[in-house]
N, C-alpha and C positions, 0 to 999 in steps of 0.2 A: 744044391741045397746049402744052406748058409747054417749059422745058429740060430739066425729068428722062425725058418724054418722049422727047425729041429723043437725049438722051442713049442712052438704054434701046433705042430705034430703030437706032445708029452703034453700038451691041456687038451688037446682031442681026442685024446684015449682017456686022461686021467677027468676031465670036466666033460662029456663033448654034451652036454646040453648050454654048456657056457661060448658064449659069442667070441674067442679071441683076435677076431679077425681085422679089427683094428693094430692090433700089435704089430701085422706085417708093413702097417707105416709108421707108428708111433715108436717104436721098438729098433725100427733103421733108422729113424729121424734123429733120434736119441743119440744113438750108437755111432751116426756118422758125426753127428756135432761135434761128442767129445772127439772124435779121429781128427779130425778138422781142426779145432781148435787145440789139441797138439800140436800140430806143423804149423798154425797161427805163433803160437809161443813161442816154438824155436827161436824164428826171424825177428818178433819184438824182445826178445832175451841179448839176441846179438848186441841188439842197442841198448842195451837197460833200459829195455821199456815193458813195460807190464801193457797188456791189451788197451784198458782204462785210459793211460797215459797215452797211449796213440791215439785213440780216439779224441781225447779234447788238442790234442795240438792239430790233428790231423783237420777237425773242422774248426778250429781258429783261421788254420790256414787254407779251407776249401771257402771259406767267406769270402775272402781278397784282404789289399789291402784298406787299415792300416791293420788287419789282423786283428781285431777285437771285438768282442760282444760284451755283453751284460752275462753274470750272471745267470738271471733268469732266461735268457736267450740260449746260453749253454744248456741247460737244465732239459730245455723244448726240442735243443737240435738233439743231445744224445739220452732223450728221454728217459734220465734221471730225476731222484729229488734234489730238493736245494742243499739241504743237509750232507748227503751226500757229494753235492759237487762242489760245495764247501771245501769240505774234509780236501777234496781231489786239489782246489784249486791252492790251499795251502801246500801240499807235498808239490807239487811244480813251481811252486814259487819259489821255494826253498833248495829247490833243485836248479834255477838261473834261465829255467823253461820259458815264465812266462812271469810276466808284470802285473798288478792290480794298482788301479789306481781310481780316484775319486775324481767325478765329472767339473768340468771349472766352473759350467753357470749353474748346476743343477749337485749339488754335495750330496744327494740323496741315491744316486746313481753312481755305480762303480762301474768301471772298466775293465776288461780282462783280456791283455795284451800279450802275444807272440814274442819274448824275445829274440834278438837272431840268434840266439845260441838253440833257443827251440825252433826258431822254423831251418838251422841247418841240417838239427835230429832230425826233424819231423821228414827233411826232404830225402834226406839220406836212406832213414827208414822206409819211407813210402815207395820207392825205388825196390827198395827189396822183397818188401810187401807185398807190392802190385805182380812181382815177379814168382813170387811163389804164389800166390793166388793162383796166376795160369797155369805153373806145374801142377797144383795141385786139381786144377780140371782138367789136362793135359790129356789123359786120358779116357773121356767123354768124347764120342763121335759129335759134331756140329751138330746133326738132328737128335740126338739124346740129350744134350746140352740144353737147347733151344727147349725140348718138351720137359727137363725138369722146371725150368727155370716158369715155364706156363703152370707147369703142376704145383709151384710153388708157390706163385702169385694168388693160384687158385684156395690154394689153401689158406694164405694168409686172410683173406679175404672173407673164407668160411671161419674161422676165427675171430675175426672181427678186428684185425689189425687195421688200427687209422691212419697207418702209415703209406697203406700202399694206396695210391695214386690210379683213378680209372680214367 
């Protein structure tokens, strides 16, 4: 018995004409996120990096080279707003992360470029990254792994996420 348990348990006595029985997903989903993205922050803290700022270097640099998109291309890949990735793309800039620059034939179009000083963070970091990721399912048997990960997709799915790929 867990606390979503325990939880689920104290509306069944105190509601039980009330449905709680969603909460024993929505409740762990909740609850393992933030656990997760704890030990997420750690490792982008080592690097002064906040979550955000991995994220856009990290797909700068999962594009190839020469390491740059558009704006609005960033916006699509980490399904943010413009406004926002604004905001983001000035603080990296400012930081030596990453370059903006204006298109030669096309001035209408900007650029938004990897410098190496961001793609050494961003390698350095993703190395670390990648490596707590698997501590962190570490202890998921192969075929529990493999059934969250269906249970997951499944879900996203019921949700109506247009990210996930059939």
């Amino acid at each position: 018995m867990d606390t979503i348990d325990r939880i689920v348990g104290q509306w069944g006595s105190e509601r039980p004409e009330l449905d709680v029985s969603a909460l024993e997903v929505i409740g762990r989903l909740s609850r393992l996120a933030r656990m997760v993205q704890e030990r997420l922050d750690e490792v982008f803290a080592e690097y002064g990096l906040q979550e955000w700022e991995f994220d856009v270097l990290a797909t700068l640099r999962r594009n190839g080279p020469p390491y740059e998109l558009t704006p609005g291309e960033l916006d699509r890949e980490l399904l943010s707003s413009s406004g926002t990735t604004t905001h983001r793309l000035k603080r990296l800039e400012e930081r030596g992360l990453v370059t903006r620059r204006r298109d030669e034939e096309d001035g209408r179009v900007l650029w938004v470029q990897l410098t190496d000083a961001g793609r050494e963070l961003q390698a350095a970091a993703h190395e670390a990254h990648a490596a707590n990721e698997l501590r962190i399912v570490a202890g998921l048997e192969p075929a529990d792994r493999e059934a969250l990960q269906r249970g997951l997709v499944a879900f996203a799915k019921v949700l109506g996420d247009d990210t996930t790929v059939n």
